[in-house]
C-alpha positions in Angstrom: -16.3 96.6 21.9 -15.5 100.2 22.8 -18.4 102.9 22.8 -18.0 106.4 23.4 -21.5 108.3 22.8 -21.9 111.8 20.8 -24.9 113.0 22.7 -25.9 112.0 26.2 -27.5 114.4 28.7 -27.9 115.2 32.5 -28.7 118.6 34.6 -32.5 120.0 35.3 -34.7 120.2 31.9 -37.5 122.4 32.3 -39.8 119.5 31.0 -38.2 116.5 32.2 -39.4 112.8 30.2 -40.2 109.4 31.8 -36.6 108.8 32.9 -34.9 112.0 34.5 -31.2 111.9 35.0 -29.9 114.6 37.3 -26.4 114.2 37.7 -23.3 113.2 36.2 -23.3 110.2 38.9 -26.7 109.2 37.4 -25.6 109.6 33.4 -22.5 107.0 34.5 -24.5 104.3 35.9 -26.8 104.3 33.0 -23.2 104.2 30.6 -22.1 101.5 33.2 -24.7 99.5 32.5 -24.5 99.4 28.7 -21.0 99.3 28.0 -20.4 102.9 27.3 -16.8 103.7 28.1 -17.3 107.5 27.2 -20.1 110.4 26.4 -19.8 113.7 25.3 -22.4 115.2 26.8 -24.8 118.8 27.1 -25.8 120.0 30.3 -29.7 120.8 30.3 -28.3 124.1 31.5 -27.1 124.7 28.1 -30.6 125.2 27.5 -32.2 126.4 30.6 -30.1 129.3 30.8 -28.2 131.3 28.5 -25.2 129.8 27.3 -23.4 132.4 29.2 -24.2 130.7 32.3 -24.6 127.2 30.9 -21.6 126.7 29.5 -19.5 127.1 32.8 -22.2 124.9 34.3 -21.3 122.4 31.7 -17.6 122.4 32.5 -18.1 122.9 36.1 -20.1 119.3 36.2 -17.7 117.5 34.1 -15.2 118.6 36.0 -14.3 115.7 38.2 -15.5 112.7 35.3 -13.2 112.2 32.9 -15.1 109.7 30.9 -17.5 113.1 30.5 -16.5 115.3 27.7 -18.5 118.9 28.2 -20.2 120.8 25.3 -20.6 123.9 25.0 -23.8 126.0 23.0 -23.2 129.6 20.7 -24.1 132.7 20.3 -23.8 135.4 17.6 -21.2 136.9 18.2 -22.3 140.4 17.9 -24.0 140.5 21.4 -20.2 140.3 22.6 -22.0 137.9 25.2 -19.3 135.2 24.7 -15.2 135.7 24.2 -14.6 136.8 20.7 -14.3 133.9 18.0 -10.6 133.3 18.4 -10.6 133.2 21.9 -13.9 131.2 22.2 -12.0 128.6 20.8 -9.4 128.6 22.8 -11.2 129.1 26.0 -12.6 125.5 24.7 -9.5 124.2 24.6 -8.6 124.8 27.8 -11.3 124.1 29.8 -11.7 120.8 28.3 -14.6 121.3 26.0 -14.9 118.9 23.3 -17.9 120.7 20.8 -20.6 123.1 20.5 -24.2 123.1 19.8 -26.2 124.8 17.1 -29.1 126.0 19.1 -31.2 128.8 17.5 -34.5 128.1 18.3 -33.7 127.8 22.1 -31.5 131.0 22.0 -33.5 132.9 19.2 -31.0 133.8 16.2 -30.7 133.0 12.6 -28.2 130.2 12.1 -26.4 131.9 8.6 -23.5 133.4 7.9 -24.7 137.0 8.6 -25.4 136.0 12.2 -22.4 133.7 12.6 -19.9 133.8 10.3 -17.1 135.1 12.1 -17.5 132.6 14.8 -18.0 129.7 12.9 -15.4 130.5 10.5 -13.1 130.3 13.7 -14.6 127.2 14.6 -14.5 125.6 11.3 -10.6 126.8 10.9 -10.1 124.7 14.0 -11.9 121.8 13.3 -14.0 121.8 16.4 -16.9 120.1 15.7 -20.2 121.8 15.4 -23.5 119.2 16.6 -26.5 120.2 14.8 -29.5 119.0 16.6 -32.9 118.7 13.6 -35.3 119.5 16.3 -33.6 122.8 16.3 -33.1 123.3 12.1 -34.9 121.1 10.5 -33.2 119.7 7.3 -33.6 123.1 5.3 -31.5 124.9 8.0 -28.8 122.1 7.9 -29.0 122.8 4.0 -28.3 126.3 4.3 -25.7 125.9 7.4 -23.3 123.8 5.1 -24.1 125.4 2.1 -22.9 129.0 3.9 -20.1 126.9 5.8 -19.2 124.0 3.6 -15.5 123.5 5.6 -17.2 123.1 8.8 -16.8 119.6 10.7 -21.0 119.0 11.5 -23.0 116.3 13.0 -26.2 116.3 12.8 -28.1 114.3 15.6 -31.2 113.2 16.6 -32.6 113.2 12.8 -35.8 111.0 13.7 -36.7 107.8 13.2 -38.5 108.2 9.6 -35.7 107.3 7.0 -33.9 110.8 6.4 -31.9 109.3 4.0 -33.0 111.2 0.3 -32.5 114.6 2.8 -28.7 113.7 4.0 -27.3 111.4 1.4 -27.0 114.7 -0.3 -25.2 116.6 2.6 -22.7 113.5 2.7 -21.7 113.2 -1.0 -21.4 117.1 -1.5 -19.5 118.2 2.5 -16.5 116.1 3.6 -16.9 117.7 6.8 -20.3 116.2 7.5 -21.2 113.1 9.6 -24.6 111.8 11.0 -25.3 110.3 14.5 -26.8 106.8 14.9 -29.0 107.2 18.0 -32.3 107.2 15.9 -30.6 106.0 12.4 -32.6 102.8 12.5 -34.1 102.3 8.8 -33.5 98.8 8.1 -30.0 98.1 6.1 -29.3 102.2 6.0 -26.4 102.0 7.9 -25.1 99.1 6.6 -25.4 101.0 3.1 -24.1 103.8 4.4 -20.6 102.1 5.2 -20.9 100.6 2.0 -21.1 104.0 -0.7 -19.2 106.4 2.2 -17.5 105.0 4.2 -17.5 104.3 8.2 -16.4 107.7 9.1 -19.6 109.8 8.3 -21.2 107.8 11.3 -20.7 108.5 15.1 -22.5 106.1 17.3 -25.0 108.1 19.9 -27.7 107.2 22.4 -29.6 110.9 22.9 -30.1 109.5 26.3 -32.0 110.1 28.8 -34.6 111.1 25.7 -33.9 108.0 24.2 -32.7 104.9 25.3 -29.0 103.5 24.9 -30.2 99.8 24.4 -31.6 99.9 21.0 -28.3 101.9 19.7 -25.9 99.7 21.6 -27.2 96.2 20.3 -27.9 97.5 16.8 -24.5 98.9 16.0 -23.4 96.0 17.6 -25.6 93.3 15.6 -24.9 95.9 12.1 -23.7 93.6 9.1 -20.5 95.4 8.9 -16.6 94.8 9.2 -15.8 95.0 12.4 -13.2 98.1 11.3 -16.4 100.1 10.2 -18.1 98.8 13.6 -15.1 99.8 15.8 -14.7 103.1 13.5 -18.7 103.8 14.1 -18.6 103.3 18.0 -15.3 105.2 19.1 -13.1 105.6 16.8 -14.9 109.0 14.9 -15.6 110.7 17.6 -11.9 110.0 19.0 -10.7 111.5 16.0 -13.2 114.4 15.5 -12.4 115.6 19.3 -8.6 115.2 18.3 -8.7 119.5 17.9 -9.0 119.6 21.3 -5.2 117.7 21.8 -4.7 114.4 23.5 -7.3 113.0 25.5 -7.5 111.2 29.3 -6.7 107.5 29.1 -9.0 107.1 32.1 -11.8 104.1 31.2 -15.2 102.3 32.7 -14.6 101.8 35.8 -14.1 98.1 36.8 -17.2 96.3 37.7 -18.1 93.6 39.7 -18.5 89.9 38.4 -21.8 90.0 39.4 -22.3 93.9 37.2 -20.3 92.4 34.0 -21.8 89.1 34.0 -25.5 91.0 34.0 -23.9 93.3 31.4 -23.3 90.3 28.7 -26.7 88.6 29.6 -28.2 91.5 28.2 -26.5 91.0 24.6 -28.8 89.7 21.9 -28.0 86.3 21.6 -31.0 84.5 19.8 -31.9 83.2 22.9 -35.8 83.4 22.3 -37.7 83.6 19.1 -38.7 86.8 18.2 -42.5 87.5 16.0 -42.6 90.9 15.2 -46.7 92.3 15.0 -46.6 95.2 13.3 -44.5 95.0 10.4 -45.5 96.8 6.5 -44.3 95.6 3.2 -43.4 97.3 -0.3 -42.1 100.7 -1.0 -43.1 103.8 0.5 -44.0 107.2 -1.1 -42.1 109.2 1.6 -38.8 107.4 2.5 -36.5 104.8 1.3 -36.3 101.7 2.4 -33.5 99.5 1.6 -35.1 96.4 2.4 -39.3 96.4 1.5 -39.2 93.0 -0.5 -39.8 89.7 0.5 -35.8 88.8 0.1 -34.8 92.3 1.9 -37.0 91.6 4.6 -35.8 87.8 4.9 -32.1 88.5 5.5 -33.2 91.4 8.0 -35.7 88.6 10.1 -32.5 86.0 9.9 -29.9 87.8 11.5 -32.1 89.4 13.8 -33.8 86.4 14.7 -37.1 87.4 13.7 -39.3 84.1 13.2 -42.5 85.2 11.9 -43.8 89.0 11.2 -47.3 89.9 10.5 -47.6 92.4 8.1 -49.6 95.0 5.8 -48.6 96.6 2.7 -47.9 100.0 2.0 -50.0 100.0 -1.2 -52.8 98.8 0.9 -52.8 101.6 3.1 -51.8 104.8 1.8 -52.9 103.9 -2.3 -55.2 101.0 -3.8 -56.5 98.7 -1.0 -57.0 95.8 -3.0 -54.3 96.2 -5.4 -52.3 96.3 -1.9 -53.6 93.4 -0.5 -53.4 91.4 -3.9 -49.5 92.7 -3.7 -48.8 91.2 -0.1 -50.8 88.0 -0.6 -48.7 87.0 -4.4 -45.3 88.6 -2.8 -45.2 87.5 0.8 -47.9 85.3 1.9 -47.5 82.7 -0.9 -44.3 82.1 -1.6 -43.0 82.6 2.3 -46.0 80.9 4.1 -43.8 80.0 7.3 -42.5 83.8 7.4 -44.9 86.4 6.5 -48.5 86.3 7.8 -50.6 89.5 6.8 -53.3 91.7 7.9 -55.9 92.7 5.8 -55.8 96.7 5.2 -59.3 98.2 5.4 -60.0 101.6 4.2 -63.2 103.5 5.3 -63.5 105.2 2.0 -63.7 102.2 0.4 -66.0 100.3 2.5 -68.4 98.6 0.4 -65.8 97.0 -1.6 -64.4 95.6 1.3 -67.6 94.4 2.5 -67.4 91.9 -0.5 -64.2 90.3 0.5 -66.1 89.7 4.1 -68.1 87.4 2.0 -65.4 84.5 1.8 -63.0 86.5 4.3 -60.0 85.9 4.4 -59.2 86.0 1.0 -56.0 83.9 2.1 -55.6 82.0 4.6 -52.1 84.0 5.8 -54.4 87.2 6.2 -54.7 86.5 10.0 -55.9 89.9 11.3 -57.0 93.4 9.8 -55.0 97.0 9.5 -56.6 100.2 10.0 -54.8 103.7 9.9 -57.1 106.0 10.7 -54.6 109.0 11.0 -53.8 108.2 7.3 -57.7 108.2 6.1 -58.5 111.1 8.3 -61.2 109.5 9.9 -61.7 108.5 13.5 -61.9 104.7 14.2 -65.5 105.0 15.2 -66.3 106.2 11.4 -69.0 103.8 9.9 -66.7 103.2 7.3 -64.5 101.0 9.9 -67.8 99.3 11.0 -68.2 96.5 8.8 -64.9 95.6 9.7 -65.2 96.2 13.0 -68.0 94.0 13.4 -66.9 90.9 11.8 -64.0 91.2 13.9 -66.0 91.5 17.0 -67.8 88.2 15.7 -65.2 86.2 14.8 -62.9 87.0 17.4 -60.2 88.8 14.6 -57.0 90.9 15.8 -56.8 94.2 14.7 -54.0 96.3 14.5 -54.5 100.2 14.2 -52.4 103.1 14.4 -52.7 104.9 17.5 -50.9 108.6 18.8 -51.0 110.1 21.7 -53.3 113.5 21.5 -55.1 112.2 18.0 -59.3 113.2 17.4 -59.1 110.3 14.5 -56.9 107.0 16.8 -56.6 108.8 20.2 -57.0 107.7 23.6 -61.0 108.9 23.6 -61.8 106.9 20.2 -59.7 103.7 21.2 -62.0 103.5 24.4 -64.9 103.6 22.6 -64.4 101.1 20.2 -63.1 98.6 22.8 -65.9 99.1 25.1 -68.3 98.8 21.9 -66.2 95.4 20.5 -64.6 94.1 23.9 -64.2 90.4 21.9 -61.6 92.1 19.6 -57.9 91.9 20.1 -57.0 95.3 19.9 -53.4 95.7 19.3 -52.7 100.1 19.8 -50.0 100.3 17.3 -47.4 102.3 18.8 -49.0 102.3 22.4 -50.6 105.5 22.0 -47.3 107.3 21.7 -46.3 110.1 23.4 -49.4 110.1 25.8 -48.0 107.7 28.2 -50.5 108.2 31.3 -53.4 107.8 28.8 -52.2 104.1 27.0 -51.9 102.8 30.6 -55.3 104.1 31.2 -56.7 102.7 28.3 -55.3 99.0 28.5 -56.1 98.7 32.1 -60.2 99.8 31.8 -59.9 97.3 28.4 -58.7 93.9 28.8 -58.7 93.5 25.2 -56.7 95.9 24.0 -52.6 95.5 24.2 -49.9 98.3 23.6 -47.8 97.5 20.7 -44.5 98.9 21.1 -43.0 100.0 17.7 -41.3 104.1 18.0 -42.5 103.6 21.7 -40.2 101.6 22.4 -36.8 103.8 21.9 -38.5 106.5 24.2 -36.5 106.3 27.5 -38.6 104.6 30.2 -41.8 103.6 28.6 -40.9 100.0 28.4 -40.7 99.8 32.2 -43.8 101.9 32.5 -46.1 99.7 30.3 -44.1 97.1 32.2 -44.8 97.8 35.5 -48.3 99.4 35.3 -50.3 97.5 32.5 -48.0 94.0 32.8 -45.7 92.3 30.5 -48.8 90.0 29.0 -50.3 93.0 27.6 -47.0 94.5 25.6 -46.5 93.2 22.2 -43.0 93.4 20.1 -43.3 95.2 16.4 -41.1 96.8 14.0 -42.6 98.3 11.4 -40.0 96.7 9.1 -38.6 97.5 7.1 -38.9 101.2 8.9 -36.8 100.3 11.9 -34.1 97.9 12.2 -35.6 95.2 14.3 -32.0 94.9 16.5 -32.8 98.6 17.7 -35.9 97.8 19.8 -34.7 94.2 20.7 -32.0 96.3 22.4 -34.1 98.6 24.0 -35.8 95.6 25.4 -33.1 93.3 26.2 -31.9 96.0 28.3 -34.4 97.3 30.3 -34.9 97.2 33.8 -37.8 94.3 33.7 -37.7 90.4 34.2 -36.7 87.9 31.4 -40.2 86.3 31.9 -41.5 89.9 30.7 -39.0 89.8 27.8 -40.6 86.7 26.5 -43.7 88.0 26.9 -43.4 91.0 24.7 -40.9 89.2 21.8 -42.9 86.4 21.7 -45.4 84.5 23.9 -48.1 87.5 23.4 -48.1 86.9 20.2 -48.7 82.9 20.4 -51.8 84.0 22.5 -53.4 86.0 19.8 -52.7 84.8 16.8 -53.1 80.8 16.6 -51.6 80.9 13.2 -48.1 82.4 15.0 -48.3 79.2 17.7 -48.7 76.9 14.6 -45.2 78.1 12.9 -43.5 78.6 15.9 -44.6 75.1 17.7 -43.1 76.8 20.8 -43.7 75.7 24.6 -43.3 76.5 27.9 -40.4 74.5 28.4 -42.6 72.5 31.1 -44.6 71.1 27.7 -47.7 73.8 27.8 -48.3 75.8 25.3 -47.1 79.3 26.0 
């Protein structure tokens, strides 16, 4: 299977993430390593310095990689800062420049017609495709760019990892010219639906590395429930064609590993080698996005092909609207009829405390309610609130997981208020859904002063490096594998897993043998050992 990535990245970012990559040298390893035959790729200088300069740094590093295809940002054209419209374009020709960026909050202009039109009208006459990043428009400004340019060939890329789908279905029925890139398209069954009403072609396959990771895309596309057309369409085959402005392209492919280099390549393809139990999955529909698959059935044929086993789960309802009526939901729709499937945690809202107290009375209220949920972000109160008390205390007692939300930065789940409440309930499992995201130092922090807390991977996981940092600084035994399904396909963060740099014994930790330690009810369905005959 060929891949040839819409947006990868190298050069000197002014805030560099976990995983820095430098150099073109350093971006082809990492391509090397997953399979990726091709990238068109932005220089950070594209962004560190005006386009004027960043553009000819772009070309300049590409120069002696063929497998790198250089991008180049825009300007109005007014300033006269770049060649006028026509000749822009044909400058890109010939210096080998495959698309441009969008970029107006980086280089400060209005992205409409009155700023651009000119240029984009030359651009758009040529077919040279025009990458629209949402960190930089935000779906009303992709709105207005196709509505003021509804002939110009777009992809939009990096749209997030909340289902965007009710904000760019729209864009894709109404512009021919518009396509959307895969590297954080990972609600559950989207893509696969998204072949089904438009077609393969709207969808380029894209990593966003060294942001994101190249894993997670790789093994999802990979693992899609497509034809293998659409699959070969998605993963080369657009972009191919969408560069095909430019005229014929290098032949020039991966260069040939070593036996050694390919046979650790196809190890790393998901396989169903180990049993995977997902901690940190939800259930029903959502007020905010779409989810294909947030049914029992949905959710089933996701889990089977990805070789999900067992996912514990709370439901939406329970959350975000009635707690009970929520709980009552998951227990009739999930619990009961798929006993050997779905195990649930109890949502607990603070607001609501005193009628949860009464379900502590004969707690649980089902016997697959094998842990509790709290969202504090959600009820706007911090974890210590004496709402979360009751709960908090039978947990401590009984020796209950809990799973709560957690961000990086947050007065309500935060670093400060996780500490406290495992210093005040050290018998708990604590399970920091999302690992504290984005606050990386702190979650390592945390889990190593609190032995009973572990960092629960789901979002964290696509973020380029943090695998290997919880890895390597807190240990693979304190790293548990969830989903949020049916949020995120779960192929995309087995990929990100199966491919980073840490040991298989640390793989099996995080998919599944974590999760046989702290929940006994997850041992009894998967009757899993060691191998040797221990329990794992």
């Amino acid at each position: 299977m060929r891949f040839f990535d819409c947006h990868a990245e190298f050069g000197t970012p002014e805030r560099p993430g976990l995983v820095r990559c430098r150099t073109a040298e350093e971006l082809l390893v990492e391509m090397d390593r997953h399979g990726i035959e091709r990238a068109l790729v932005r220089h950070a200088a594209l962004r560190t310095d005006s386009p004027v300069v960043g553009n000819e740094v772009a070309v300049a590093a590409c120069r002696d990689h063929p497998r790198l295809v250089p991008t180049w940002a825009i300007l109005p054209p007014q300033t006269g800062e770049l060649p006028p419209p026509a000749a822009f374009v044909e400058r890109m020709r010939e210096s080998g420049v495959g698309a441009v960026w969008m970029l107006p909050e980086t280089h400060r202009y209005v992205p409409d017609r009155v700023s651009l039109g000119p240029l984009v009208d030359a651009l758009a006459a040529a077919r040279v495709p025009v990458l629209l990043p949402l960190s930089e428009l935000g779906w009303p400004g992709v709105h207005r760019v196709m509505a003021e340019f509804p002939k110009l060939t777009a992809v939009v890329t990096g749209h997030g990892s909340w289902g965007d789908d009710r904000l760019f279905r729209p864009l894709l029925e109404k512009y021919e010219g518009f396509h959307i890139d895969t590297s954080l398209y990972v609600v559950d069954q989207g893509l696969e639906l998204g072949v089904r009403r438009y077609g393969p072609e709207r969808f380029v396959f894209s990593t966003g590395y060294p942001s994101w990771v190249m894993g997670g895309p790789v093994e999802m596309l990979r693992g899609a429930p497509i034809a293998d057309g659409a699959r070969d369409a998605i993963s080369h085959g657009n972009l191919e064609r969408l560069l095909a402005w430019a005229g014929p392209m290098d032949s020039a492919l991966a260069p040939t590993l070593s036996q050694g280099e390919l046979s650790d390549r196809e190890n790393r393809r998901w396989d169903h080698r180990w049993p995977v139990v997902d901690l940190h999955g939800h259930f029903g529909p959502y007020t905010k996005i779409w989810f294909p698959s947030d049914n029992a059935a949905g959710m089933l044929r996701t889990m089977g092909r990805c070789g999900v086993w067992v996912i514990v789960c709370s439901h939406h309802t329970a959350i975000g609207g009635d707690p009970h009526d929520g709980n009552r939901r998951l227990r009739e729709d999930a619990l009961e009829p798929h006993p050997d499937r779905f195990l649930g945690y109890y949502a607990w809202n603070p607001h609501y405390a005193d009628e949860h107290v009464r379900d502590l009375e004969s707690f649980p209220p089902h016997p697959g309610f094998v842990g509790f949920k709290a969202h504090p972000n959600w009820h706007g109160v911090p974890l210590t609130h004496d709402g979360y008390r009751p709960m908090l205390e039978y947990a401590e007692h009984h020796r209950v997981p809990i799973l709560s939300h957690t961000w990086g930065g947050s007065a309500t789940d935060g670093p400060a208020v996780v500490s406290e409440v495992a210093e005040l309930y050290p018998s708990i499992p604590l399970l920091l859904g999302h690992g504290l995201y984005g606050d990386w130092d702190e979650a390592v922090r945390v889990a190593r002063a609190h032995p009973n807390t572990y960092l629960e991977l789901t979002a964290a996981y696509a973020v380029a490096g943090v695998v290997e940092k919880y890895v390597g600084e807190v240990g693979s035994r304190r790293v548990v594998f969830g989903t949020d399904l049916p949020w995120y396909d779960p192929l995309h963060e087995i990929g990100c897993i199966l491919h980073a740099r840490i040991g298989d014994d640390d793989r099996e930790n995080i998919l599944y043998r974590n999760a046989v330690r702290i929940f006994p009810a997850v041992a009894e369905r998967l009757a899993w050992t060691d191998g040797s005959g221990g329990a794992c």
